[in-house]
C-alpha positions in Angstrom: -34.7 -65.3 -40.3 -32.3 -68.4 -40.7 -29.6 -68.9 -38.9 -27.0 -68.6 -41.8 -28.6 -65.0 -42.4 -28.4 -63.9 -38.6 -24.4 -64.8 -39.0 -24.0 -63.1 -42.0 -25.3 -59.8 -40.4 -22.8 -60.0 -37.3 -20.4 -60.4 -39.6 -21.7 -57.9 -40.9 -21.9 -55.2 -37.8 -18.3 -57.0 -36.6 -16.5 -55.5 -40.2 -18.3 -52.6 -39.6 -16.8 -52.1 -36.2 -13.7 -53.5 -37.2 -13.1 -50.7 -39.9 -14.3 -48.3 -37.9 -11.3 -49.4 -34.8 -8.9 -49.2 -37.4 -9.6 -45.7 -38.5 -9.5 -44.2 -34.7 -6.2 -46.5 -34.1 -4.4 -44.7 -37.1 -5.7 -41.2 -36.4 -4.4 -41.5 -33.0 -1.4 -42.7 -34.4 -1.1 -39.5 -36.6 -2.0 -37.6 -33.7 0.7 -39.2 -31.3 3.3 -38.5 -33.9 2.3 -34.9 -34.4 2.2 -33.8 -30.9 4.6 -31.3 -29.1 6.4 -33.1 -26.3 4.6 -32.1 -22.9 8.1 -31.0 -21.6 8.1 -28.3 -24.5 4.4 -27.0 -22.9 5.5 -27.0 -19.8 9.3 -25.0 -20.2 6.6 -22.6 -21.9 4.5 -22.5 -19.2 7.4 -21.3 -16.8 8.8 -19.1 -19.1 5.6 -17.0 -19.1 5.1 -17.4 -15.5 8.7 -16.2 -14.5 8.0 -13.0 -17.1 4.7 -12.6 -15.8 6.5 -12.5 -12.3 9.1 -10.3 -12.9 6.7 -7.7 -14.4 4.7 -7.6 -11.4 8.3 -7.2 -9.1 9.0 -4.7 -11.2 5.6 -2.4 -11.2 5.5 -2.8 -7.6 9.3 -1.5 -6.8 8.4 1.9 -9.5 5.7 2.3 -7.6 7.1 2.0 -4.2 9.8 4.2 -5.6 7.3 7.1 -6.4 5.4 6.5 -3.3 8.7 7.2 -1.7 9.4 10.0 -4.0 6.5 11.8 -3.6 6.1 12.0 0.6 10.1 13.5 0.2 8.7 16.0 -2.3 5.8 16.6 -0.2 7.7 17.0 3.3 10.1 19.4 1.2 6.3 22.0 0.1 6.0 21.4 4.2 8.9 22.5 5.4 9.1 25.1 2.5 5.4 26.7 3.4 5.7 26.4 7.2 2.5 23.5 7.1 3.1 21.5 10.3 3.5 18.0 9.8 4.9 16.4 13.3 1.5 14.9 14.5 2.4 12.3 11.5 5.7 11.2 13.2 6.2 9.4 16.9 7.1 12.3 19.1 9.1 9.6 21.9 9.9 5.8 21.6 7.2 3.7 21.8 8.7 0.7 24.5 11.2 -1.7 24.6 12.1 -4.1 21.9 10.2 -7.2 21.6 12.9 -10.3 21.6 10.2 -12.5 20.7 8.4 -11.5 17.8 10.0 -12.7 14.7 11.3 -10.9 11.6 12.3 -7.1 10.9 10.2 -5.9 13.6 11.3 -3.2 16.0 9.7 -0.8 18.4 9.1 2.6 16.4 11.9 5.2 17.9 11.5 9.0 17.8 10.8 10.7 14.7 9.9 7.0 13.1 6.6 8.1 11.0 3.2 6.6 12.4 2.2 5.2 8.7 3.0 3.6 5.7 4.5 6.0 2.3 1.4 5.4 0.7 -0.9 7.5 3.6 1.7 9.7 4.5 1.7 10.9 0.8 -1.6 11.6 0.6 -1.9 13.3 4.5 0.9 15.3 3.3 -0.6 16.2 -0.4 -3.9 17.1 1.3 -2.6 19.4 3.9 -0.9 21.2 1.4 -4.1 21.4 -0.5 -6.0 22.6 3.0 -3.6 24.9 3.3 -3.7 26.7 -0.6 -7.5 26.3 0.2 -7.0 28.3 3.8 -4.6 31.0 1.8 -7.4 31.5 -1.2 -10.4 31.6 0.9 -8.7 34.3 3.6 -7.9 36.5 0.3 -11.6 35.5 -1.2 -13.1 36.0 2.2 -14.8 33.1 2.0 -15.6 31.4 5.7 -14.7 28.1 6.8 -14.2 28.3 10.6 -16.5 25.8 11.4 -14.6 23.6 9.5 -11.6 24.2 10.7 -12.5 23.2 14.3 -15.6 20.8 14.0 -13.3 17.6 14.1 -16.6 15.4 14.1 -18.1 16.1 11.0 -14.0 17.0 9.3 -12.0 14.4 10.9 -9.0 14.1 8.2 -7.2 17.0 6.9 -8.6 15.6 3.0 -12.5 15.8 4.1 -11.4 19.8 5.5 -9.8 20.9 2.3 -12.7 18.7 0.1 -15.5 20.9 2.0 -13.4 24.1 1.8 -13.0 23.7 -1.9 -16.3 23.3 -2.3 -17.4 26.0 -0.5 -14.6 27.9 -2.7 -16.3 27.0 -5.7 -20.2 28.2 -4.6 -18.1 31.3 -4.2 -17.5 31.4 -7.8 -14.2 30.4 -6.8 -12.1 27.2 -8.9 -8.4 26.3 -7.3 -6.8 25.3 -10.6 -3.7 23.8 -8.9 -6.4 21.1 -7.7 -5.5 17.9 -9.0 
């Protein structure tokens, strides 16, 4: 190959590359000009993020509201049916304040419950259910002593009314109020 022919083919492979720069400059151009400013993306962004955050604020207040609603309702069926709830609340204060512990803290005063709405709900809605299960199996006379005062294998009020209803229902027996 002569030299003159080796020049012609760079220049050659050079327009080549030279068309080839111009195309991807004016794409990008077309593409710069066309795009949504990033400020547009990001007022966007926050937008869903402060919706996204209010929903969840929201959802969690309704449900601490119905958490809260339904221990009142349940103390209420308590009180109403005589079911003895005080081993759920602090029968004396518990010490002196603690100066040094930070934030809405304080030393839980008589008659302050022990827990939170969400397990007091449920202890209260399943010693209501122990005791429909209790009324139906005296009038069913089906027995459930032993579970009644074997505290090792029926620690929690909702593992005694769970066995009871069970033993209720190889009785022949369904509580329909059972939710």
């Amino acid at each position: 190959m002569s030299r003159a022919a080796s020049r012609a083919s760079v220049a050659r492979v050079e327009r080549r590359v030279g068309r080839h720069r111009a195309r991807v400059a004016a794409s990008r151009r077309r593409i710069e000009t066309r795009a949504t400013p990033i400020a547009t993306y990001f007022s966007e962004a926050v937008e869903a993020g402060v919706i996204i955050f209010a929903a969840r604020v929201l959802a969690l207040g309704l449900g601490k509201a119905k958490q809260s609603g339904d221990l009142e309702r349940g103390l209420e069926e308590c009180a109403r049916r005589s079911i003895d709830v005080s081993d759920l609340f602090y029968e004396e204060d518990q010490g002196e304040q603690r100066w040094y512990l930070v934030g809405g803290w304080s030393v839980p005063r008589k008659g302050d419950p022990r827990y939170g709405d969400g397990r007091m709900s449920q202890e209260v809605k399943s010693r209501v259910r122990w005791a429909d299960c209790r009324a139906m199996a005296d009038a069913r006379g089906v027995d459930y002593d032993d579970v009644a005062t074997l505290t090792a294998l029926y620690p929690t009020t909702t593992k005694k009314a769970l066995e009871l209803r069970r033993r209720l229902q190889m009785a022949g027996y369904e509580p329909e109020w059972w939710e």
